[in-house]
N, CA, C and O of each residue as an XYZ file, in Angstrom:
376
protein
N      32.006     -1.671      3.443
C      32.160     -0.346      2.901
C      30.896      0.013      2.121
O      30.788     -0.396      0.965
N      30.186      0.556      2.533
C      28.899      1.100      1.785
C      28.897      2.046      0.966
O      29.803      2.870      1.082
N      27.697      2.261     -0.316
C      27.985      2.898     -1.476
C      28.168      4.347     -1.337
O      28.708      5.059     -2.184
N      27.612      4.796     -0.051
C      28.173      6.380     -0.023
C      27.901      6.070      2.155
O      27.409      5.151      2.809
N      28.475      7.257      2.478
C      28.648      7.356      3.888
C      27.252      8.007      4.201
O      26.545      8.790      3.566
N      27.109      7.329      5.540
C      25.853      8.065      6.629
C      25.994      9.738      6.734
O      24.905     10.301      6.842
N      26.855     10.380      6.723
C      27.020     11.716      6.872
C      26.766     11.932      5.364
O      25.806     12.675      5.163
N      27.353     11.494      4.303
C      26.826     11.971      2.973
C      24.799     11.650      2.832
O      23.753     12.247      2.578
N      25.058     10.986      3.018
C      23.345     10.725      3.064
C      22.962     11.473      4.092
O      21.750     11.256      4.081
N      23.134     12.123      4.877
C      22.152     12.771      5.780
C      22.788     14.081      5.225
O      21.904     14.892      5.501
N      23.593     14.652      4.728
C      23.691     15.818      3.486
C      22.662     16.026      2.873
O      21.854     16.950      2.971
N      22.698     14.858      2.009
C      21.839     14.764      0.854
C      20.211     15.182      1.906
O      19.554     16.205      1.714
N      20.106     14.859      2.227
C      18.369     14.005      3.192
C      18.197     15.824      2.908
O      17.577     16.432      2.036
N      19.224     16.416      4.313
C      18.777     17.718      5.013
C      18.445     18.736      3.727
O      17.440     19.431      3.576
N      20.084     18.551      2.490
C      19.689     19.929      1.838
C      18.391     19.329      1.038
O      17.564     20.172      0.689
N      18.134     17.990      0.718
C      16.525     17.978     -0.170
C      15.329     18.567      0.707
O      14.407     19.167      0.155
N      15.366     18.397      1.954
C      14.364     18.675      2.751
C      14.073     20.138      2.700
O      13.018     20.730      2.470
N      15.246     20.563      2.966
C      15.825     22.272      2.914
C      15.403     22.919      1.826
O      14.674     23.887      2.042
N      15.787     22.525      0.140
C      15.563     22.852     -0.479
C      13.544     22.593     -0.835
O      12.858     23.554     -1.184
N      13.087     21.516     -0.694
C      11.383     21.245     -0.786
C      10.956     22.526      0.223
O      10.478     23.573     -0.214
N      11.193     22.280      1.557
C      10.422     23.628      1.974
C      10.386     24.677      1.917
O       9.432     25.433      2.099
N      11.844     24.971      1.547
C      12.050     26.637      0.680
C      11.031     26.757     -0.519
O      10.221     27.676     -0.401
N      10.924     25.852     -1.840
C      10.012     26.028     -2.579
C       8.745     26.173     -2.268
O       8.011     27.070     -2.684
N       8.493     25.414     -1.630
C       7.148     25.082     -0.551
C       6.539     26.167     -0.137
O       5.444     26.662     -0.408
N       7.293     26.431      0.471
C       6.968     28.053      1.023
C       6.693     29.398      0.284
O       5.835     30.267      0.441
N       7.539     29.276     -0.416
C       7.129     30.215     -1.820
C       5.981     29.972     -2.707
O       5.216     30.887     -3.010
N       5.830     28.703     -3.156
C       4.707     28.008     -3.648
C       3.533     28.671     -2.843
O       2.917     29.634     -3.301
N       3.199     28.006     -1.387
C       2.543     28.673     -0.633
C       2.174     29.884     -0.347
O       1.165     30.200      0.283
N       3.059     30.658     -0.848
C       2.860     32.139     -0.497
C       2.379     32.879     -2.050
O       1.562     33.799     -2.083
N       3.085     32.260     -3.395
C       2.762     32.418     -4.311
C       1.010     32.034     -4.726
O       0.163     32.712     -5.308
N       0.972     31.009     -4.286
C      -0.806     30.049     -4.250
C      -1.431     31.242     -3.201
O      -2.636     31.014     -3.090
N      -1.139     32.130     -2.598
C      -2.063     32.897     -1.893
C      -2.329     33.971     -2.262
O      -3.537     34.201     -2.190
N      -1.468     35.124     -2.809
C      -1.538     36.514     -2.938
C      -0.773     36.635     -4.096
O      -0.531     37.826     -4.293
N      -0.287     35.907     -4.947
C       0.447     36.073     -6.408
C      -0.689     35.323     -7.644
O      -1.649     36.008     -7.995
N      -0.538     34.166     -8.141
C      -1.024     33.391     -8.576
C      -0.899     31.967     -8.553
O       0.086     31.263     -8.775
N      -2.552     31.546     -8.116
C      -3.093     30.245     -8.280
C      -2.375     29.092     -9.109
O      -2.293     27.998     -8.551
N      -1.906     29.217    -10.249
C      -1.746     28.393    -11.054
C      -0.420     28.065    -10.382
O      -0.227     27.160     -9.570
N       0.786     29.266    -11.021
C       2.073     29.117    -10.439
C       2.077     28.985     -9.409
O       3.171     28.550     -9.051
N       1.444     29.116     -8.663
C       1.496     28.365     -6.742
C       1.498     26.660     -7.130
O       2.424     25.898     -6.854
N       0.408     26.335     -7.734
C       0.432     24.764     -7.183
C       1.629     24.268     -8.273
O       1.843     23.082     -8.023
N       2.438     24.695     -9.316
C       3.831     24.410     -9.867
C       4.776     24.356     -8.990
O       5.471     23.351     -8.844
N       4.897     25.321     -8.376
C       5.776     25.683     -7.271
C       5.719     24.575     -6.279
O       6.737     23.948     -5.987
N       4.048     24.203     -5.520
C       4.077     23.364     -4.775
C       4.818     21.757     -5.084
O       5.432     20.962     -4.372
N       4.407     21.773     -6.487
C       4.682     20.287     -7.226
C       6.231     20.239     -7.259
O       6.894     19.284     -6.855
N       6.804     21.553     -7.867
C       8.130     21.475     -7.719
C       8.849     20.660     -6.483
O       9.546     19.646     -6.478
N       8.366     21.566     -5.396
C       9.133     21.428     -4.005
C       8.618     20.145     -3.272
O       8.893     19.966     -2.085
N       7.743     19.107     -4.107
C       7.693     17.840     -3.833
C       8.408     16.794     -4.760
O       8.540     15.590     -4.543
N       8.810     17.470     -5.767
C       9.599     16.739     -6.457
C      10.842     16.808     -5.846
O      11.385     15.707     -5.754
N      11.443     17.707     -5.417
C      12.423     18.882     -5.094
C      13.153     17.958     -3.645
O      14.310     17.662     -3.347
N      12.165     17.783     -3.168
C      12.653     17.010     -1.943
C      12.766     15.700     -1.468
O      13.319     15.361     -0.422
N      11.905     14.576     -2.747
C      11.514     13.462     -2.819
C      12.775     13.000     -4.081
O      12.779     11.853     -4.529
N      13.368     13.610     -4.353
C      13.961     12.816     -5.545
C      15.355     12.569     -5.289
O      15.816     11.499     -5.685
N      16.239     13.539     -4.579
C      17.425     13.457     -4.248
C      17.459     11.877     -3.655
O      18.125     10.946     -4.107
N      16.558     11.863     -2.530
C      16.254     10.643     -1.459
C      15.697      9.453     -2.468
O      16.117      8.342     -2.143
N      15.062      9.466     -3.321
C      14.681      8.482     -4.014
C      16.339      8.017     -4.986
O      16.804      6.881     -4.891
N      16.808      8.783     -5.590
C      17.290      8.639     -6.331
C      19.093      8.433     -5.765
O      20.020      8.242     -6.553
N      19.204      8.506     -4.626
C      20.281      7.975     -3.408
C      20.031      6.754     -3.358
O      20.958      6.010     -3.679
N      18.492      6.022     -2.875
C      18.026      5.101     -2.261
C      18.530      3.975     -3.477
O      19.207      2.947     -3.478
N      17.866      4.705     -4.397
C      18.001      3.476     -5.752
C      19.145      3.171     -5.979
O      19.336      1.977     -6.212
N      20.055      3.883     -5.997
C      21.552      3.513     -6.324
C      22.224      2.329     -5.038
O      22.895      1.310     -5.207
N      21.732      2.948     -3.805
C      21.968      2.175     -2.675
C      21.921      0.892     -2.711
O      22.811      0.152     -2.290
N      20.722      0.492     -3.292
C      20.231     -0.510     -3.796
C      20.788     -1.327     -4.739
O      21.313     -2.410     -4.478
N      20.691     -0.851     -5.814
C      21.543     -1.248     -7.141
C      23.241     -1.784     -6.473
O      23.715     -2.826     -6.924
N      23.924     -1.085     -5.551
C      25.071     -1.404     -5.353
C      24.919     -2.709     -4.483
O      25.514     -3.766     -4.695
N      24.221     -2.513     -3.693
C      23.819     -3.688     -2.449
C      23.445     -4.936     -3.561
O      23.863     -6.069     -3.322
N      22.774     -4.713     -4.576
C      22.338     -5.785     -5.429
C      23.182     -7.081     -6.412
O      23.188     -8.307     -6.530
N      24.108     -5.378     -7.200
C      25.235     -6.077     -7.070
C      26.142     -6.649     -6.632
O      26.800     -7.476     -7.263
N      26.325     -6.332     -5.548
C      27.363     -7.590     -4.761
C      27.095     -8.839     -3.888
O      27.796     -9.605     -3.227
N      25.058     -8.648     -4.325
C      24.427    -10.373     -3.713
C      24.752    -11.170     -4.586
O      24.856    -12.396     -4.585
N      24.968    -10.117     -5.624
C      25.072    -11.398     -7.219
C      26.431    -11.965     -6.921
O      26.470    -13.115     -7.358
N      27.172    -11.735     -6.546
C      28.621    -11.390     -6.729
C      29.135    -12.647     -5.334
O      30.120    -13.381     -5.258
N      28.425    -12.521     -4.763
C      28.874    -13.477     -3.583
C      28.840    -15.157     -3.898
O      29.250    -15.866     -2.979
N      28.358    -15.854     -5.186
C      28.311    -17.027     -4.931
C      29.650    -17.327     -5.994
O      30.270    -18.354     -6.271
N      29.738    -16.240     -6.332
C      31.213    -16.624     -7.435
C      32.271    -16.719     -6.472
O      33.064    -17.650     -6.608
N      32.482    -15.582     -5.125
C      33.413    -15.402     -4.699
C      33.446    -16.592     -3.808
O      34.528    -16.726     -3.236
N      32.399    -17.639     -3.495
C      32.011    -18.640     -2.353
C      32.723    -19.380     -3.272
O      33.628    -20.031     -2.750
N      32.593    -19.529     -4.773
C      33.539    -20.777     -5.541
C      34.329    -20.773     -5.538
O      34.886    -21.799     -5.149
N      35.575    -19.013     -6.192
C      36.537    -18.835     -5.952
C      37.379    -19.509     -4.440
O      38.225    -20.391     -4.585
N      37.143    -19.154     -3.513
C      37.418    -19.804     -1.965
C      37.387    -21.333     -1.893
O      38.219    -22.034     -1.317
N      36.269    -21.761     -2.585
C      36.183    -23.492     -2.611
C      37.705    -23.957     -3.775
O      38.655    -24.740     -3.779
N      37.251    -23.138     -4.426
C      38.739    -23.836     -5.303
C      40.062    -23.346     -5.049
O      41.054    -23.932     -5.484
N      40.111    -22.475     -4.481
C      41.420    -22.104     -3.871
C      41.780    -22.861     -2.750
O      42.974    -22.866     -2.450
N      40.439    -23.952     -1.593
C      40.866    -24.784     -0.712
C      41.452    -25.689     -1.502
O      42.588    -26.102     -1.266
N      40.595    -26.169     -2.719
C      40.913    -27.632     -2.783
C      41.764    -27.122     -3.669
O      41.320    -27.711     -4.655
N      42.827    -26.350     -4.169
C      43.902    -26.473     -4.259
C      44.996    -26.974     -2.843
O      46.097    -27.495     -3.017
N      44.574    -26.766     -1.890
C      45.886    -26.544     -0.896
C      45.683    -25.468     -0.444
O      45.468    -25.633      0.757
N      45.607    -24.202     -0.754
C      45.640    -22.943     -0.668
C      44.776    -22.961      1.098
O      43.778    -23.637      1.348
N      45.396    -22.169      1.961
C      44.925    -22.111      3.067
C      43.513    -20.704      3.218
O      43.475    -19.771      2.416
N      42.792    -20.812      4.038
C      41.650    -20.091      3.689
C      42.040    -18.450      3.781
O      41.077    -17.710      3.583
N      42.882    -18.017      3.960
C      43.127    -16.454      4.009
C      44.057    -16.741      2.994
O      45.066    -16.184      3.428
N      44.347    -17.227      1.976
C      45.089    -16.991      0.665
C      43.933    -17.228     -0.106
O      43.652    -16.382     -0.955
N      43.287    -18.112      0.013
C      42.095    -18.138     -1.256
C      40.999    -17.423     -1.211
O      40.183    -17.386     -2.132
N      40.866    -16.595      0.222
C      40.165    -14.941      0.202
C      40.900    -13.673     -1.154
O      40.320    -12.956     -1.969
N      42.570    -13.906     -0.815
C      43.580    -13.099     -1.475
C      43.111    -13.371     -3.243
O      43.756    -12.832     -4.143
């Protein structure tokens, strides 16, 4: 069971993408015939804009995946001592 679903993550992916080139574009259009300055804000925005959702998915992804490497040598003991009780191996999963 993974920390969020493939369809939620490709949510996330499209509207960050969606949302960076919308700014982007404005940025761009602002950096041409509005003003210089607020154009390249705009640009910076819509790289933040689209890089962070995905960064900040990824990391958690991570963090969850991390936690449960930790987590696996307790549950490998739990199982060992539930054999050498007696306990048959789908009860000392339980």
């Amino acid at each position: 069971m993974p920390y969020t679903t493939k369809r939620k993550k490709q949510l996330v992916y499209a509207l960050s993408l969606g949302l960076g080139f919308g700014i982007g574009i404005y940025g761009a259009w602002t950096l041409l015939f509005v003003n210089p300055r607020l154009g390249d804000y705009l640009i910076g925005a819509a790289i933040i804009a689209g890089l962070l959702p995905y960064s900040v998915l990824n990391f958690l992804e991570n963090r969850w995946k991390r936690s449960i490497d930790k987590r696996i040598p307790e549950l490998l003991e739990d199982i060992a001592e539930g054999q050498m009780t007696g306990l048959t191996f789908l009860r000392a999963i339980e």
